[in-house]
C-alpha positions as CSV (number, residue, x, y, z in Angstrom):
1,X,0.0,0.0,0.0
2,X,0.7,3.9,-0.6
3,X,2.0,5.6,2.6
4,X,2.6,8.9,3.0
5,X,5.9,10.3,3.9
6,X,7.7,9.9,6.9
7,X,10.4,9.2,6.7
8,X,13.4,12.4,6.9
9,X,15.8,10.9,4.2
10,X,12.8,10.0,1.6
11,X,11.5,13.3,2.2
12,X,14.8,14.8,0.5
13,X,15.0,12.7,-1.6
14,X,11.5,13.2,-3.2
15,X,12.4,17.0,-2.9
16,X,16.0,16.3,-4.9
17,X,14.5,13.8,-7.6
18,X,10.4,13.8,-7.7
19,X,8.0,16.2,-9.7
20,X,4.7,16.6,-11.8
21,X,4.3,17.5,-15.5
22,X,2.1,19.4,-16.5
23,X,1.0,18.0,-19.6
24,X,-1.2,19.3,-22.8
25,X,-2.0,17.1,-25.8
26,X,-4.3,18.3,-28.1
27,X,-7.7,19.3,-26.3
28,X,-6.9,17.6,-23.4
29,X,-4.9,18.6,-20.4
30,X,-3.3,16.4,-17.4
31,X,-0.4,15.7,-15.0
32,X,2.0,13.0,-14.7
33,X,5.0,12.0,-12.6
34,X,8.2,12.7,-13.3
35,X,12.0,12.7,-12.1
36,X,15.3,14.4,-12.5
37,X,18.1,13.2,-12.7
38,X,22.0,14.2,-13.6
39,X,23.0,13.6,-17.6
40,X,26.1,14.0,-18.8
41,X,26.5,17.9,-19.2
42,X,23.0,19.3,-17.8
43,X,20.1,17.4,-16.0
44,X,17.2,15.7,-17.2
45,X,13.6,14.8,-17.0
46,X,12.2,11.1,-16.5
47,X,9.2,9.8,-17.4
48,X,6.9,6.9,-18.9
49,X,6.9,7.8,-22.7
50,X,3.2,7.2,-22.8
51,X,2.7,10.5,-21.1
52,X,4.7,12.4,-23.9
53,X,3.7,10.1,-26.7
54,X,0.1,8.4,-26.9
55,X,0.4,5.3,-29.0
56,X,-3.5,4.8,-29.7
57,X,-4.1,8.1,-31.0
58,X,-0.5,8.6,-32.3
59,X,-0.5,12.2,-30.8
60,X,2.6,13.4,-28.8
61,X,1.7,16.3,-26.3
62,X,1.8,19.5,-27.6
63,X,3.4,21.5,-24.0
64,X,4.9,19.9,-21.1
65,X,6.2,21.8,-18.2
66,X,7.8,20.1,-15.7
67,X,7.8,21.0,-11.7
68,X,9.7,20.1,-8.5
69,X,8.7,19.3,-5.4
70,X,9.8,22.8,-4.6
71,X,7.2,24.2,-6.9
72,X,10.2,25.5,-9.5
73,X,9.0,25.2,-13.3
74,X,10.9,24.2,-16.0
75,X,9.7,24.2,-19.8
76,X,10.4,21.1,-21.7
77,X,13.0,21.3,-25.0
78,X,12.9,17.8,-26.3
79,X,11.3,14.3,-26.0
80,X,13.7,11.7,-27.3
81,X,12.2,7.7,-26.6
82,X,12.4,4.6,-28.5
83,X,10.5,4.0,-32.0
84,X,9.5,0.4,-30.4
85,X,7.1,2.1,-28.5
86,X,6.1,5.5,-31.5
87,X,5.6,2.5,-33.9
88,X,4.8,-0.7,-32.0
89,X,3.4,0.4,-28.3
90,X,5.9,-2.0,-26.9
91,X,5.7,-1.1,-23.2
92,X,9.2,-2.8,-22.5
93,X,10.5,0.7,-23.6
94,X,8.2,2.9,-22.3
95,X,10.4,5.4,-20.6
96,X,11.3,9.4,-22.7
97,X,13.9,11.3,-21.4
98,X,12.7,14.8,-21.7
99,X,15.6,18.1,-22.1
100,X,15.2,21.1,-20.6
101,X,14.7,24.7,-22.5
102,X,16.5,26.4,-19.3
103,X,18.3,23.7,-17.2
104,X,20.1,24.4,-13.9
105,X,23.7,25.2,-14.0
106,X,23.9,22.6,-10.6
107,X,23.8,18.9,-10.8
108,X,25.1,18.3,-7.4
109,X,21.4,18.0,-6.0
110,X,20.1,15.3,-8.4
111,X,20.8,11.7,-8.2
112,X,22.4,9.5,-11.5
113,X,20.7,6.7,-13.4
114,X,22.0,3.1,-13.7
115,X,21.5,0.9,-16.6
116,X,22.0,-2.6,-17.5
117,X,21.6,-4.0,-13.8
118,X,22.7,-7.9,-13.8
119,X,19.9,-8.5,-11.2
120,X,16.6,-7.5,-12.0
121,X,15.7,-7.8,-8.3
122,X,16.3,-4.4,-6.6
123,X,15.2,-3.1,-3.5
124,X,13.0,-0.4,-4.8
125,X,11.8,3.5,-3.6
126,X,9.0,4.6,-5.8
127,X,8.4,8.3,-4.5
128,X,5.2,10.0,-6.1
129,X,2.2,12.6,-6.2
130,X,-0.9,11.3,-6.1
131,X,-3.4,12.7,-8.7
132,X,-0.2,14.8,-9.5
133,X,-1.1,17.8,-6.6
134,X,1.8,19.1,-4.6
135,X,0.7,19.0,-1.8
136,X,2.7,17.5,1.3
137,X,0.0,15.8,2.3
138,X,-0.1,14.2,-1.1
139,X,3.1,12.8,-1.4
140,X,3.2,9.0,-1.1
141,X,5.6,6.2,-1.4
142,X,5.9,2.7,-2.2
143,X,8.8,0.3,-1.5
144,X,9.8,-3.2,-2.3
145,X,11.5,-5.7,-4.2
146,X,11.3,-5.9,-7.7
147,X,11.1,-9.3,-10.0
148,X,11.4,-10.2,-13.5
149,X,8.3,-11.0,-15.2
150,X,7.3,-14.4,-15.0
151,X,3.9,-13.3,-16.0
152,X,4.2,-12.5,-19.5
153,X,7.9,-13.4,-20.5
154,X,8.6,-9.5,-21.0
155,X,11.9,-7.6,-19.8
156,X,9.3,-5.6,-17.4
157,X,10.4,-5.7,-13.7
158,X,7.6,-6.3,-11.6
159,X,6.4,-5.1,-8.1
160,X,3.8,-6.6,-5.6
161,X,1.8,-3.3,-4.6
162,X,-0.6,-0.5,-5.7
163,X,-0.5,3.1,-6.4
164,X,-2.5,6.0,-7.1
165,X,-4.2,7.4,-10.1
166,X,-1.8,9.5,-12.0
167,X,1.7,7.3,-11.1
168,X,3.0,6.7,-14.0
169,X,6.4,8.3,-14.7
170,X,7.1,8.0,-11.4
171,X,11.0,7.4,-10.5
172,X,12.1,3.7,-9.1
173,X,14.7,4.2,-7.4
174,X,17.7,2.5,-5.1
175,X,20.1,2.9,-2.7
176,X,23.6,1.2,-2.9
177,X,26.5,2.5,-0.8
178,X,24.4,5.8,1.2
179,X,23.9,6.9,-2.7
180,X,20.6,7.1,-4.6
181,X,20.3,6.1,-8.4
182,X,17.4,5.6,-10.9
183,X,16.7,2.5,-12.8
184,X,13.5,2.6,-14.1
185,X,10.1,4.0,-14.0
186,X,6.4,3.4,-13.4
187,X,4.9,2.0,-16.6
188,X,1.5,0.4,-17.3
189,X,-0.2,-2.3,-15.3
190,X,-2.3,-5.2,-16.5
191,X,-5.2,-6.6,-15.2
192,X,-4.2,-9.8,-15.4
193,X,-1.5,-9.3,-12.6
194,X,-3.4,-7.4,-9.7
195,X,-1.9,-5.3,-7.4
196,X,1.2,-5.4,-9.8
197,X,3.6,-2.4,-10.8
198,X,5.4,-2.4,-13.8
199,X,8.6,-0.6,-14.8
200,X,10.7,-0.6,-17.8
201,X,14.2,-2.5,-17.9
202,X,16.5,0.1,-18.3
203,X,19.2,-2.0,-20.5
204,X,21.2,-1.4,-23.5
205,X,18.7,0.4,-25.7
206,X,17.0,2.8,-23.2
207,X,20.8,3.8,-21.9
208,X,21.5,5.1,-25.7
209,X,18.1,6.8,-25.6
210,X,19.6,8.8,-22.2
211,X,22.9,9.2,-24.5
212,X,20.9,10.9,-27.1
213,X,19.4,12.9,-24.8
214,X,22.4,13.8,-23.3
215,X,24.2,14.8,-26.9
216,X,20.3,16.3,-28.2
217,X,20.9,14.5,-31.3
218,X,19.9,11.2,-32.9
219,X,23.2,9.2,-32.5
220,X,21.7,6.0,-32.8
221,X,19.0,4.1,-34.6
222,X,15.6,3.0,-33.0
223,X,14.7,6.8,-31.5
224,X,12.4,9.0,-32.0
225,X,13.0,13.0,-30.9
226,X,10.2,15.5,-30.8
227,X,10.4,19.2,-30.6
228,X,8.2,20.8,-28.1
């Protein structure tokens, strides 16, 4: 279950790492959760690339605005995620890794991402906004262990819980040696596997769609970049 935050050292780190975007596609307006983390050169945004990129409609969002938990807004530049999920909805890759028009000069606050784990079972932080309001009394968190998915033989990791409305792009995180790191993000669920979260592998291909981002240029084949 969702608890609120207690905890002293979760409450930084959702302050550091955890935020909302603010999201409008078309006619339609709504908020997402969303991370950010250190890149190579300047920070980034993390999120599920179904909130950038609809697959069913085959619309991407028209203006996203990203916001801390400190209420500071920053515009979003460019979307750059794989074409497996623009062209084929394949939610294995459903993570975007968003640039920003005016990033911060400071990276020192934000935490790195990790790719290509050799476990896929990770002791996991999941820090979000429910119905995307930043509120304190709004912030919520799930942890546990992840698992590969035995369920339907995908790269997915899996975790036994349930969150609010509004969770995806929400940052899975963990802690290895008093430091915090990213590795994947809260993805779709299925109602074949109850009280399930999924999140993306972050492996080989979703590392060189960070790299991309990173460089804002297309460097390698299989991604997609959208100018907001």
């Amino acid at each position: 279950m969702s608890l609120t935050i207690k905890n002293t050292k979760h409450k930084e780190l959702m302050r550091s790492v955890a935020g909302v975007l603010k999201i409008r596609q078309g006619n339609k307006k709504f908020i997402s959760n969303a991370s950010i983390i250190k890149g190579i050169s300047e920070p980034l945004v993390v999120t599920a690339a179904h909130c950038v990129f609809d697959w069913y409609e085959q619309l991407y969002a028209n203006e996203i605005v990203f916001i801390s938990d400190s209420g500071q807004k920053y515009e979003i530049d460019k979307s750059f995620m794989s074409s497996n999920w623009t062209s084929n909805g394949i939610v294995d890759h459903d993570t975007a890794f968003l640039t920003l028009k005016k990033p911060p000069v400071n990276q020192d606050a934000f935490i790195e991402p990790i790719f290509n784990n050799k476990s896929k079972k990770n002791q996991a932080i999941i820090p979000y906004f429910r119905r995307g309001i930043l509120r304190s009394k709004k912030r919520e968190i799930v942890t546990g262990k992840t698992f590969e998915d035995h369920i339907h033989k995908s790269t997915l990791l899996g975790l036994k819980d349930r969150m609010g409305v509004g969770s995806s792009g929400s940052p899975w995180i963990t802690e290895r040696e008093n430091k915090f790191f990213q590795f994947s993000n809260t993805s779709l669920s299925f109602q074949s596997a109850k009280d399930t979260i999924w999140g993306p592998f972050w492996g080989e291909h979703i590392e060189s769609i960070f790299l991309n981002a990173c460089c804002h240029e297309k460097r390698f084949e299989n991604i997609e970049i959208h100018n907001f």
